[in-house]
Phi, psi and omega in degrees: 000123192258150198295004146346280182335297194274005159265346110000278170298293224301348172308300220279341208266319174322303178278338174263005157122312193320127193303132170336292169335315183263326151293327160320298192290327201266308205277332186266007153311311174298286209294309197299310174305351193269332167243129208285008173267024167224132193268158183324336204274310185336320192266334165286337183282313182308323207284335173294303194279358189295334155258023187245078181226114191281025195269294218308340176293329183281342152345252202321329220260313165311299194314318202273334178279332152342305209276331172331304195257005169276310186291339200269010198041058163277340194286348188277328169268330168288349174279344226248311166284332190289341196274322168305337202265303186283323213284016168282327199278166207280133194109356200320317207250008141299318186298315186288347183291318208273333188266319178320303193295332068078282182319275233280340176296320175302009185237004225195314175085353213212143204266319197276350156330283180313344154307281200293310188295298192287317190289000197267335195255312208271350209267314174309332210246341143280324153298002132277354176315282205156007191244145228271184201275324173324312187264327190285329157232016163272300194289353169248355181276331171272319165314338184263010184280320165313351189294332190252007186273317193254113191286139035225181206210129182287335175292346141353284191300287170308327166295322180296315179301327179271324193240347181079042162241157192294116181303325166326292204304303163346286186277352151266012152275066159200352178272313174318286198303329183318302180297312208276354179260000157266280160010279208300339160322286176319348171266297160352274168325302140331312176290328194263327162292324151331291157316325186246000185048054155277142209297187180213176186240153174282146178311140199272172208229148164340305182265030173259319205267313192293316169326284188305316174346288179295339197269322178280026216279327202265031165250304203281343181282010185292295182322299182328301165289334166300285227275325165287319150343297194272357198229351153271314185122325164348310236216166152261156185290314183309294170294347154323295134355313174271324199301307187290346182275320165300337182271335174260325169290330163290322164272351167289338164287279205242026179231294147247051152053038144317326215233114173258137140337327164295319203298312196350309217245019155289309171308315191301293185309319166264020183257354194262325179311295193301295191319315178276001147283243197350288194300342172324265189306351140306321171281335163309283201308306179304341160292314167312313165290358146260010176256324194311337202281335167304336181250032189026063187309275199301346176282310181294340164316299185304293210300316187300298176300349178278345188241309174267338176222106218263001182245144199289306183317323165272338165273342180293340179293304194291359187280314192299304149359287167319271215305315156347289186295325175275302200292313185311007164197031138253148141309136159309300159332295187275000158311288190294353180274332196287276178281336173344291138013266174335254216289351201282313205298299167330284167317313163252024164273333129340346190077351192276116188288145164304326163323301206294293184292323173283354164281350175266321171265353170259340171280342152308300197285354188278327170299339185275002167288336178240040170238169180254143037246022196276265209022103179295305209287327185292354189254334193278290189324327206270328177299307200301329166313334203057025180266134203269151164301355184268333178299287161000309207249352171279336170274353162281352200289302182303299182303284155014277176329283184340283129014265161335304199283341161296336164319281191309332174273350170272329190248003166265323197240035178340313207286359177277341178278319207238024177285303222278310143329273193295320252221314183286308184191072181325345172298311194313350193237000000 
């Protein structure tokens, strides 16, 4: 089957509805059968070894603490603080949505957690405020796209696997674009509550703010020990991982006591559901990635950028583009399993560090989180909202915009990225 064909089909499978996951796995199942110097066993032996990564552990294990504390209602107390902090201001609890996600991305790794967690409490709860169902799901639908940007984060975690690059450096770069990509939410949001006289909360008085403090401090020291762990050295971003699930259950169990032994095995199961989309389609990709390697992709790749695009500026500009065009209908993962490959070679004969590259491409593919028709997190926000995707994505567009230009300045200006890096352990990059 010559790849016409089978970029044909992945069109044809794309448009008629079929889960990503399973158009990977179908298209390198045909091309593999189609060529008779690869034998048929190929494609269960890729899907096999494409999990077989103890990096690769730490997925499910974010996930299950994500859901840990979304059940334990931890999420409920970080909102309660973030609101102490912000909800003063005209706009508060848009503001306490952006900022909760802030948080809660150090824990959790994961957008559509923060989607699914925060929105379940803030989209309702703003739309009894006073704020209209638009902005009540633009702002949490944009917001949780940092869940995967503020380390620590799983499309990260995979991208370090694939390319050998250091997760630390990955995940102190992620802090910086993370912070400035919540800021510019939060100036949205300001322009826009003006305009529309959205309410505020009264300042929260001293012994309020400490009162939530002390009650969020063991949700808020979760980053602090993934991310000081793992940058010491302690620790693996997987036992990180294992750690932070053990650790939300201890405090969701017995500090506030949220957490019952019937949820257990509520949790466990969806937590095996979101893990086994994401890990699917990684064993997809790795099959795929041997046929792309039979028709030498990644060779035509080289040659091409090689001949025509002799500037860093332009190719990162044409990487953001690509990943733009891709995320509206993949999951990052198997975006990255699929091109990465392809493009890393490209990128540092370029001078462009792998760090560099991977901060760039996950903030990209986070953005494909709120666009249609994949956008995940824009499709959990806009149910829980009662709000249609054409509404949905139109109340996302300003943060979108944002969002972008803070891209387009990182990866034009790396060193705003790889100040906290270089300043912690200049080795590490």
């Amino acid at each position: 089957m010559s790849g016409i064909l089978l970029v044909g089909l992945f069109m044809l499978l794309i448009v008629i509805g079929v889960p990503i996951a399973f158009v990977i796995a179908i298209v390198a199942l045909m091309g593999i059968l189609a060529v008779p110097y690869i034998p048929e066993i190929t494609v269960p032996m890729k899907m096999v070894n494409g999990l077989n990564s103890f990096v690769l552990l730490a997925v499910p294990l974010f996930i299950l603490a994500a859901n840990i504390m979304n059940s334990g209602k931890i999420s409920q107390k970080l909102i309660e603080f973030s609101i102490s902090i912000v909800g003063h201001i005209r706009g508060g609890l848009a503001h306490a949505n952006i900022l909760v996600s802030m948080i809660f991305a150090g824990v959790s790794g994961s957008s559509t957690a923060d989607t699914a967690g925060v929105g379940k409490i803030l989209i309702p709860n703003m739309i009894e405020t006073g704020y209209d169902k638009e902005t009540a799901v633009g702002v949490t639908a944009a917001s949780s796209t940092i869940g995967v940007i503020i380390p620590p984060s799983i499309p990260m975690i995979v991208y370090a696997g694939l390319t050998n690059a250091s997760i630390a450096s990955l995940f102190l770069a992620g802090i910086v674009p993370g912070v400035l990509v919540g800021l510019s939410m939060m100036a949205v949001v300001y322009i826009i509550s003006l305009k529309k006289g959205f309410p505020r909360y009264e300042r929260a008085s001293v012994k309020k703010f400490l009162k939530l403090f002390y009650e969020s401090f063991p949700a808020l020291l979760t980053p602090v020990i993934i991310i000081g762990g793992i940058i010491t050295g302690w620790y693996t971003p997987t036992e990180a991982a294992a750690f932070a699930s053990l650790y939300a259950f201890i405090v969701s169990m017995f500090f506030y006591k949220t957490l019952k032994f019937r949820d257990i095995p509520g949790i466990l199961v969806e937590t095996l559901k979101l893990s086994s989309l994401s890990l699917f389609a990684l064993a997809a990709a790795s099959a795929l990635g041997e046929l792309l390697g039979y028709y030498k992709v990644a060779t035509a790749a080289e040659q091409f950028f090689t001949a025509y695009i002799t500037n860093r500026w332009l190719f990162m500009s044409i990487v953001i583009a690509f990943f733009l065009f891709v995320g509206t209908f993949m999951d990052a993962i198997p975006a990255m399993i699929l091109f990465i490959p392809v493009l890393l070679p490209v990128a540092l004969k370029l001078g462009i560090s792998s760090v560099v590259l991977g901060i760039v491409t996950v903030i990209t593919l986070a953005i494909g989180l709120i666009t249609p028709p994949y956008g995940l997190c824009l499709l959990i926000a806009s149910s829980i909202g009662n709000l249609s995707i054409e509404r949905s994505f139109k109340a996302v567009i300003p943060y979108f915009l944002v969002v972008l230009v803070v891209l387009i300045f990182i990866a034009y200006f790396p060193d705003v990225a790889l100040y906290i890096p270089k300043l912690i352990n200049p080795d590490l990059l």
